[in-house]
C-alpha positions in Angstrom: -1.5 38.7 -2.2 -3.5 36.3 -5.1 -6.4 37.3 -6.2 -8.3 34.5 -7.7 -11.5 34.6 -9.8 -14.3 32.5 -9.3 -16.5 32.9 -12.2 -18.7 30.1 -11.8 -21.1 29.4 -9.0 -19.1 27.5 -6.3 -20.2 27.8 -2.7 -18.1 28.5 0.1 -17.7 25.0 1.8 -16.0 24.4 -1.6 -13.5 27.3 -1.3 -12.8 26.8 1.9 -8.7 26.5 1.3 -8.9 29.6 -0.1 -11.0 31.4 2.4 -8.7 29.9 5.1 -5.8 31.3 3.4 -4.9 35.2 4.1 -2.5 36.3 1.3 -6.0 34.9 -1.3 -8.2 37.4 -2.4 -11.5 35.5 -3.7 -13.5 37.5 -6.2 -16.5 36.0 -7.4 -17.9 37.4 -10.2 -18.5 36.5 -14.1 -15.6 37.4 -16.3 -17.8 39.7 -17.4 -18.6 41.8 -14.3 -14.9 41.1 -13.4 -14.2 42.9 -16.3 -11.5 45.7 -14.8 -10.1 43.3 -13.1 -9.3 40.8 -15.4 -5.5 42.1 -15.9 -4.9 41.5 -12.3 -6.1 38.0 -12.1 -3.9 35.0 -10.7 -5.6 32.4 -11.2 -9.6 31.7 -12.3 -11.8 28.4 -11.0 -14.9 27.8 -13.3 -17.1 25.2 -13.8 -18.7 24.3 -17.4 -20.2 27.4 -17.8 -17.2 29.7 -18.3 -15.1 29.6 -21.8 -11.8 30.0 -20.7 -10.8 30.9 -24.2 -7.4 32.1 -25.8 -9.4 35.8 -26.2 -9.8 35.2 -22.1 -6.3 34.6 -21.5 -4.9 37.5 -23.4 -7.0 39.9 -21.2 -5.9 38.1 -17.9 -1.4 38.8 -18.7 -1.2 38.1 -14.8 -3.0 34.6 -14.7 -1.1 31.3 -14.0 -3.7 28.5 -13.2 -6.8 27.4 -14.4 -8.9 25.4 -12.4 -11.8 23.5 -13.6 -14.1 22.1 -10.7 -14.9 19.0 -12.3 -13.4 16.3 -14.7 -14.2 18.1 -18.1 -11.7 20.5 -19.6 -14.1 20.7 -22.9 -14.2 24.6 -22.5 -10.8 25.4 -21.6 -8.3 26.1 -24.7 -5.4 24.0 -23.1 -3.0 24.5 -26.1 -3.4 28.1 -25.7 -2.6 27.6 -22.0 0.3 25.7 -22.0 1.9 28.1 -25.0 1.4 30.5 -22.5 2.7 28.7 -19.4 -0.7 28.5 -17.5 -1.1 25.5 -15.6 -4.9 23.7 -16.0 -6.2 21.3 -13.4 -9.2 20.0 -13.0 -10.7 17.3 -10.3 -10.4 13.8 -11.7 -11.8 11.6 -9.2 -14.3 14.2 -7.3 -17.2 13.3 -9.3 -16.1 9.6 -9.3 -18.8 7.9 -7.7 -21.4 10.1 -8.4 -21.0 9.9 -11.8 -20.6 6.2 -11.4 -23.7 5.4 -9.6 -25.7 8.1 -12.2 -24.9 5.6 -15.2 -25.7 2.2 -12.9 -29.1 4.2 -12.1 -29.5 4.9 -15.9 -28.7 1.7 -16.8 -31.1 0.3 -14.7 -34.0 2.6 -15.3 -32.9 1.8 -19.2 -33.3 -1.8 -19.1 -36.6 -1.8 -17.0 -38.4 1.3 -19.0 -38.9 2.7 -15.6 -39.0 6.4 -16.9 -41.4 5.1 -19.4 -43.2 3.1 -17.4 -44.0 6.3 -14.8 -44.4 8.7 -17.4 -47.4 6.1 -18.7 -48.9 5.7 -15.1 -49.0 9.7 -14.4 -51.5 9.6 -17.6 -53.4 7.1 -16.0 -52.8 4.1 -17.8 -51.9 0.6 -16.5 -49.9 -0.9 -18.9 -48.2 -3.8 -17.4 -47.2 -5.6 -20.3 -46.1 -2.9 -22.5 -42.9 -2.2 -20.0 -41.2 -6.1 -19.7 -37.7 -5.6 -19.6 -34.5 -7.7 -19.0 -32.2 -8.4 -15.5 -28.9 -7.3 -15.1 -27.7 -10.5 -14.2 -26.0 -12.5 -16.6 -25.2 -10.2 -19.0 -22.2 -8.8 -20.8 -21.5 -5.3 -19.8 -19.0 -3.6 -21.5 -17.0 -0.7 -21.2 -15.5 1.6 -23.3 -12.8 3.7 -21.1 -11.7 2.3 -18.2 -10.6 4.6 -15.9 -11.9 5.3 -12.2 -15.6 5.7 -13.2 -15.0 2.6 -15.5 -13.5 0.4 -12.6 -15.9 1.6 -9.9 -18.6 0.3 -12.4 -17.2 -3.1 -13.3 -17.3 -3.9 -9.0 -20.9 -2.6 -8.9 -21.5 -5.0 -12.3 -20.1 -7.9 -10.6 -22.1 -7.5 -7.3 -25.1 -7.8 -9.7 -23.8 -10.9 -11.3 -22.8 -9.4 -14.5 -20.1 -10.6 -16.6 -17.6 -7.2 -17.8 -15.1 -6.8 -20.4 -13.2 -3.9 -21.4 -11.9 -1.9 -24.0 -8.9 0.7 -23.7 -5.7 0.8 -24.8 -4.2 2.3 -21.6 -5.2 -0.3 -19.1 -2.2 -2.4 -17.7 -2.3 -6.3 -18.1 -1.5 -6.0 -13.8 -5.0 -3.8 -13.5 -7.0 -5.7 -15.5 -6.2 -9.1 -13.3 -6.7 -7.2 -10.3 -10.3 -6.3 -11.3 -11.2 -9.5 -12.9 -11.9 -7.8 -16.1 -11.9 -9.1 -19.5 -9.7 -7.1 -21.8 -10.6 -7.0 -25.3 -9.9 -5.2 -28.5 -13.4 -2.7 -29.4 -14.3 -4.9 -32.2 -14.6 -8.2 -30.2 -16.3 -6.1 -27.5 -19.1 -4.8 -29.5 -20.1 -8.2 -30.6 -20.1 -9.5 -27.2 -21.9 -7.0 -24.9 -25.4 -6.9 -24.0 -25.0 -3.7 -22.0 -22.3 -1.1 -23.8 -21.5 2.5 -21.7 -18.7 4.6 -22.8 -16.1 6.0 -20.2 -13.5 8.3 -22.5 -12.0 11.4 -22.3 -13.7 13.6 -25.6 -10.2 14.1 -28.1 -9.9 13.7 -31.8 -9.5 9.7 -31.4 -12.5 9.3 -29.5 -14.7 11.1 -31.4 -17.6 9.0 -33.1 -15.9 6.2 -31.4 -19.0 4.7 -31.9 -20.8 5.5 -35.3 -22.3 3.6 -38.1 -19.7 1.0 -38.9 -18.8 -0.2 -35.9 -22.8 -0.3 -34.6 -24.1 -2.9 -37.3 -20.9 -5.4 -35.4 -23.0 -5.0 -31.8 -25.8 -7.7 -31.1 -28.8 -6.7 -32.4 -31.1 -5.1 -29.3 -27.9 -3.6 -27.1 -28.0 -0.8 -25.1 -26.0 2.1 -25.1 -25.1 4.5 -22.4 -23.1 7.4 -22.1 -22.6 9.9 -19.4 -18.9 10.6 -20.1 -19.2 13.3 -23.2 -21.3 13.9 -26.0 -20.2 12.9 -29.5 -18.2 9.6 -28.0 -21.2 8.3 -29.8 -22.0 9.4 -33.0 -25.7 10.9 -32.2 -26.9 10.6 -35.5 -25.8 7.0 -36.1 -27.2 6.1 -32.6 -30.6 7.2 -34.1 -30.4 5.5 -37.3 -29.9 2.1 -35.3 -32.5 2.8 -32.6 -34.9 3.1 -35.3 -33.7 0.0 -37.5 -33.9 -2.0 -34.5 -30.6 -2.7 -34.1 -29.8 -0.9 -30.7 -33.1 -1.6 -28.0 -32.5 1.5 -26.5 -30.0 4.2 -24.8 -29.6 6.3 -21.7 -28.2 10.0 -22.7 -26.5 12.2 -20.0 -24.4 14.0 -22.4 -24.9 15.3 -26.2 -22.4 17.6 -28.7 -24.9 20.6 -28.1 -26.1 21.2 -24.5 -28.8 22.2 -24.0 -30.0 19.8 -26.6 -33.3 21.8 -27.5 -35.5 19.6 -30.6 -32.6 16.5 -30.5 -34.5 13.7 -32.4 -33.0 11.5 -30.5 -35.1 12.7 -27.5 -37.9 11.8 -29.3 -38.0 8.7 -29.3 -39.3 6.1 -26.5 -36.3 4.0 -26.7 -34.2 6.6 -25.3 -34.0 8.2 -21.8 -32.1 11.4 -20.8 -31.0 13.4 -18.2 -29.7 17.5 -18.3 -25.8 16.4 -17.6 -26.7 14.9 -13.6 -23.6 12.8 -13.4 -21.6 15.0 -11.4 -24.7 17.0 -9.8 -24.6 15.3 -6.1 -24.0 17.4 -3.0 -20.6 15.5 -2.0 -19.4 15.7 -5.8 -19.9 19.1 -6.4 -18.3 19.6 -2.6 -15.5 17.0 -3.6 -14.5 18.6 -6.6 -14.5 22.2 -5.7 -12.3 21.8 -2.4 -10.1 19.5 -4.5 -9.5 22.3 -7.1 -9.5 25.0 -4.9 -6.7 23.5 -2.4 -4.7 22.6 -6.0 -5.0 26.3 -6.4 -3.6 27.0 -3.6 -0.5 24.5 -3.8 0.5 25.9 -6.7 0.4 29.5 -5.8 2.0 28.6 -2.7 5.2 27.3 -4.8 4.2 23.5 -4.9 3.9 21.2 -7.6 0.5 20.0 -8.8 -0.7 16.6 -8.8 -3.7 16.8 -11.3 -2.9 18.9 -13.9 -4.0 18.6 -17.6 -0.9 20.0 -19.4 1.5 18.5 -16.8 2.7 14.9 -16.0 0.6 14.0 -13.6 2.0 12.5 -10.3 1.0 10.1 -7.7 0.6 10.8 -4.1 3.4 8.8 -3.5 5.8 10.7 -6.0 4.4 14.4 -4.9 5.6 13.6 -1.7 9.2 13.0 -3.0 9.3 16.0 -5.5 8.3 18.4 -3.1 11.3 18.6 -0.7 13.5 19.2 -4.5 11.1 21.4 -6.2 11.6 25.0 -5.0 15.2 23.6 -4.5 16.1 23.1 -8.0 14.1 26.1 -8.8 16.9 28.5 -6.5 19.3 26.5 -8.7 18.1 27.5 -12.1 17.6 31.3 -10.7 20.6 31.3 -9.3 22.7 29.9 -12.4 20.9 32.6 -14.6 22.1 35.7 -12.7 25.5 34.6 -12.5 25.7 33.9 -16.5 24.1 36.5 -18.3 25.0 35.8 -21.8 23.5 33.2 -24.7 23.4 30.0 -23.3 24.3 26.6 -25.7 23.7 23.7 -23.1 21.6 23.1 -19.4 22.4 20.0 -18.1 21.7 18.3 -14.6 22.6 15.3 -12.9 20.9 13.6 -10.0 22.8 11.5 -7.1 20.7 9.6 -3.9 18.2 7.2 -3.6 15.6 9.7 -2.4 15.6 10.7 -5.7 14.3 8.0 -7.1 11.7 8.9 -8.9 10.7 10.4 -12.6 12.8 13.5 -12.3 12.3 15.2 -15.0 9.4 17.4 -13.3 12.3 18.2 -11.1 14.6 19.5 -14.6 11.2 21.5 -16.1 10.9 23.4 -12.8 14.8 24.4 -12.6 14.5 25.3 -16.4 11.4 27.7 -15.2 13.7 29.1 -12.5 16.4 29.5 -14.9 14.2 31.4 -17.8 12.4 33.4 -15.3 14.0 36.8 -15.8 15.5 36.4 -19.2 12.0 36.4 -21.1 9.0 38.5 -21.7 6.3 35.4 -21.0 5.7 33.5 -18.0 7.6 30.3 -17.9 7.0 27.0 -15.3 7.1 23.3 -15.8 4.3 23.6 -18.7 6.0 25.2 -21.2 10.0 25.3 -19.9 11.1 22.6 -22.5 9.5 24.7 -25.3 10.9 27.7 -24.5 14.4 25.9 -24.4 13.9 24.3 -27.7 12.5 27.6 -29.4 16.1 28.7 -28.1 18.4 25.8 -29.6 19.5 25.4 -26.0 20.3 21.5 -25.7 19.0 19.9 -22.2 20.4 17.0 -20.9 19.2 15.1 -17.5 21.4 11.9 -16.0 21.4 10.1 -12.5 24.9 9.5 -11.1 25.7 7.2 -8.1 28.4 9.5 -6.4 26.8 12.0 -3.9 29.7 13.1 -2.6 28.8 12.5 0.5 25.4 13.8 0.5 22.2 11.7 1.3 21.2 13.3 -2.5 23.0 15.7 -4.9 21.3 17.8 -7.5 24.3 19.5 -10.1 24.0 22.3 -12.6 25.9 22.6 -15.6 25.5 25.4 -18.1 27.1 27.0 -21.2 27.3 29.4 -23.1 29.6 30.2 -26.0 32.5 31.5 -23.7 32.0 30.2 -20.5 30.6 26.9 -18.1 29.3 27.4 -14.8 28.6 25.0 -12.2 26.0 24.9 -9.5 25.3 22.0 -6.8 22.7 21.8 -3.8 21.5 19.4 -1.6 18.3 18.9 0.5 18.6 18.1 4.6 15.6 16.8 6.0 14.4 18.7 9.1 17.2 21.6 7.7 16.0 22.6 4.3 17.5 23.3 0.9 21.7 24.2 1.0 23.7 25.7 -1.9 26.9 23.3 -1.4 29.2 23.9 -4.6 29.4 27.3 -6.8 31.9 27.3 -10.1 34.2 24.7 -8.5 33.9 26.1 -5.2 32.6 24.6 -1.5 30.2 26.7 0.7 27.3 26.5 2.3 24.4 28.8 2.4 20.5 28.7 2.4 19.0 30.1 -0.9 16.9 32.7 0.2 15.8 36.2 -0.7 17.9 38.8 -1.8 21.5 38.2 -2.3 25.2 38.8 -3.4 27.6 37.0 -5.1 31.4 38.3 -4.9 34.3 36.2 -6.4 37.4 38.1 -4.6 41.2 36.9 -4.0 41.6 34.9 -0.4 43.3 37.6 1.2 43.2 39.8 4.4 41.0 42.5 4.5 38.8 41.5 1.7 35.8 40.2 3.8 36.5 43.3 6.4 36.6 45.7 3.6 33.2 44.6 2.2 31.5 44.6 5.7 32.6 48.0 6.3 31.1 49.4 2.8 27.9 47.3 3.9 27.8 49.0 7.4 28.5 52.5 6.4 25.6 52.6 3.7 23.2 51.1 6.8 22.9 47.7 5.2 22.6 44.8 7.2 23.7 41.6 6.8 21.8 38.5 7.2 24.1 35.4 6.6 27.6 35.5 5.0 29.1 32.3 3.5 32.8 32.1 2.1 34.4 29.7 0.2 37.9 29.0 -1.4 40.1 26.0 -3.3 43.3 26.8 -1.8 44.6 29.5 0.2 45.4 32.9 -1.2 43.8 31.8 -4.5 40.6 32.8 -5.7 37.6 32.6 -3.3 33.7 33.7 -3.0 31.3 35.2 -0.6 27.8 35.1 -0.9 25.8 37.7 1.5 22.0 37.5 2.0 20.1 40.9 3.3 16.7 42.0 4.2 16.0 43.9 0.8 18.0 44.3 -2.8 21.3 45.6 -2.5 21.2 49.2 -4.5 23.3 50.1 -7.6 25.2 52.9 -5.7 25.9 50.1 -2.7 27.1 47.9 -4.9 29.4 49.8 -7.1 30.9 50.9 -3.9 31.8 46.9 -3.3 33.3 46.6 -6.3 35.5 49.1 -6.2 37.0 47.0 -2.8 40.6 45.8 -3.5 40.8 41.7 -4.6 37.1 41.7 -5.8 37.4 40.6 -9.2 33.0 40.3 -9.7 29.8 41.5 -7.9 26.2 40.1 -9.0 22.8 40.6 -7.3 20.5 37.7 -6.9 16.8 37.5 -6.1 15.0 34.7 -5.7 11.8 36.4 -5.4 
């Protein structure tokens, strides 16, 4: 059983993975009424209200997931997250076009006066003429970030007969062509646009992207708009040129302080605001919930993310080839840890099959989070499992190889330690599941699973008989038993799954058996 915090108002159509699921307990509460219950906490959706602060995390020791139901991660601490292992996702593309069509109705109402204009007629004036503004087309619009708002916004600019270029360093020459866009560098865009909105993430680059400098290089009368994140534009600098002239005017979604109670710049008729709308439609705030909550769920449920913050993210496309591997390779790093319990120099995996065809090294962060999952004191996954290894000196190595042995796709496991190397190998069967099919140098075959027992023993009559008998007289049953051997009458293994762990008494008892050279428990819970 989860139990997952909601500490932000969210309502239920929203949560509805969750509700649906019954190992999920939903608590909804504010972390502070959730108080008690913070140390028992899984996971924790919020929207912007909550501060999901480093102080927060080191009351919640239990939590692995953040959730942010919305784009904005502005009041998570993600470094403090991913030192810590917690995943952070948030809802890229719920808020899409809502957000999109909030800044093509500010831009709008901007270059019209429209607030203006009404706020005039409710006072019972008639002032025609004081409230002339420009048409949309045939002017330069340019923006500043183009991600998925950005592009949604250059095909709604072109229906209007609006020429668009754009400026971000990200955007592929293939993209660009694809949506007729004109890609320039920010200081040939400012001169050029009529119309400039800015589309960015908020980070230390990006902040006062626009400010004085770069504002006396726009036309003189542009227009700015930003509904992305306050302090993209430098609000005091966007002042200074309203009231110079230089900048006609500017639509405000977003400032550095919200609520922004006494902002000058609110003061001024040029500019026109709104309380942080661009996300506030019924379907986003629908959207973006169910998206976070059902990315909740995934996660806790084993599965690898698709829009998290402090992972790589991955397309629909590649999450659909990970998954069969990922809990696959994570059996492989758990397994290779229990059976080499000593210092460990060097991890390295190899990958063989053309279903693996993909960026794998999602695939190497979650076998290093299997692998590190009962030798340290802090929660390790795919976030953090490369800095753990590092903090180590362990050295990890990934490769792709052509020979699958005869597999349709081959994952191998090398580790070592100063006195020893052991090998691991498994193998995913569609329609059959993940198979264990190489162990130190031997073949078998067995589904990792549960709680199990490793036994390296000589090949010889009696052995497997012996250790049966132990099992049966101490009431244990036997799920599966797998054996495997190089040559006969040489050294050989069994691995034995059961229903629960196998006790210390129990298994003191097997190795006591005559030919077993090594007994090891392994969970893989």
């Amino acid at each position: 059983m989860y139990r997952i915090l909601v500490a932000d108002a969210i309502k239920p159509e929203g949560l509805s993975p969750l509700l649906e699921a019954t190992h999920i307990e939903l608590i909804q509460k504010t972390v502070d009424e959730a108080e008690k219950q913070l140390d028992q906490i899984d996971a924790i959706l919020v929207r912007s209200a909550t501060k999901v602060t480093e102080e927060l995390m080191e009351r919640m020791p239990q939590l692995k997931i953040i959730a942010r139901a919305g784009v904005g991660v502005d009041n998570i601490d993600i470094p403090a997250a991913t030192k810590r292992g917690i995943v952070v996702v948030n809802a890229p593309d719920g808020n899409t076009i809502s957000t999109c069509e909030h800044t093509f109705a500010m831009m709008s109402s901007l270059v019209r006066h429209i607030p203006q204009a009404f706020t005039s007629l409710k006072a019972g004036e008639w002032r025609r003429s004081s409230f002339t503004g420009i048409e949309l087309r045939g002017k330069t619009l340019g923006i500043v970030g183009f991600g998925r708002i950005g592009g949604e916004l250059a095909k709604r600019a072109k229906a209007f007969g609006m020429e668009v270029v754009v400026f971000d360093p990200f955007l592929t020459t293939d993209r660009a062509k694809k949506m007729a866009v004109t890609v320039l560098p920010l200081a040939e865009l400012l001169p050029k646009a009529d119309i400039i909105t800015v589309h960015t993430p908020l980070t230390n680059e990006t902040r006062g992207l626009i400010n004085k400098e770069n504002l006396k290089t726009c036309k003189k009368g542009v227009y700015f708009l930003n509904c992305a994140r306050g302090g993209i534009i430098d609000e005091d600098d966007l002042y200074e040129a309203i009231i110079e002239g230089q900048v006609a005017g500017a639509a405000l979604d977003v400032f550095v302080e919200e609520p922004p109670h006494g902002h000058k710049l609110l003061e001024l008729d040029q500019v026109i605001a709104t309380p942080h709308l661009g996300a506030s439609t019924k379907e986003a705030q629908l959207n973006v919930a169910v998206q976070v909550a059902q990315e909740v769920l995934t996660y806790l449920n084993g599965n690898p993310v698709s829009n998290s913050i402090n992972l790589p993210a991955i397309s629909k496309e590649v999450f659909d080839k990970v998954q069969p591997f990922y809990q696959l390779v994570q059996h492989i790093g758990m397994i290779a840890s229990q059976l080499i319990k000593e210092g460990i120099q060097e991890i390295s995996v190899t990958y063989a099959g053309e279903s693996l065809d993909f960026d794998t090294s999602i695939l190497t962060k979650s076998l290093l989070s299997g692998f590190f999952k009962t030798r340290i004191d802090l929660p390790v996954n795919e976030v953090n499992a490369l800095l753990v290894a590092k903090e180590r000196g362990i050295t990890i190595g990934e490769k792709i190889a052509a020979d699958t042995l005869g597999y349709a796709n081959l994952i191998s496991l090398k580790v070592k330690s100063e006195k020893r190397e052991l090998t691991i190998s498994g193998t995913y069967i569609e329609n059959y599941g993940s198979r264990i099919v190489s162990l130190n140098g031997f073949k078998i075959d067995f589904e990792p699973e549960g709680n199990m027992l490793y036994i390296q023993h000589t090949d010889k009559p009696g052995v497997i008989g012996n250790v049966g008998k132990v099992l049966g007289d101490q009431g244990v049953n036997i799920a599966t038993m797998q054996v495997g051997r190089k040559q006969a009458g040489g050294d050989a293994i069994m691995v034995l799954t059961f229903d629960k762990s196998l006790d210390p008494e129990t298994k003191k008892m097997v190795e006591k058996i005559a030919g077993i050279t090594l007994v090891e428990n392994m969970s893989l819970f």
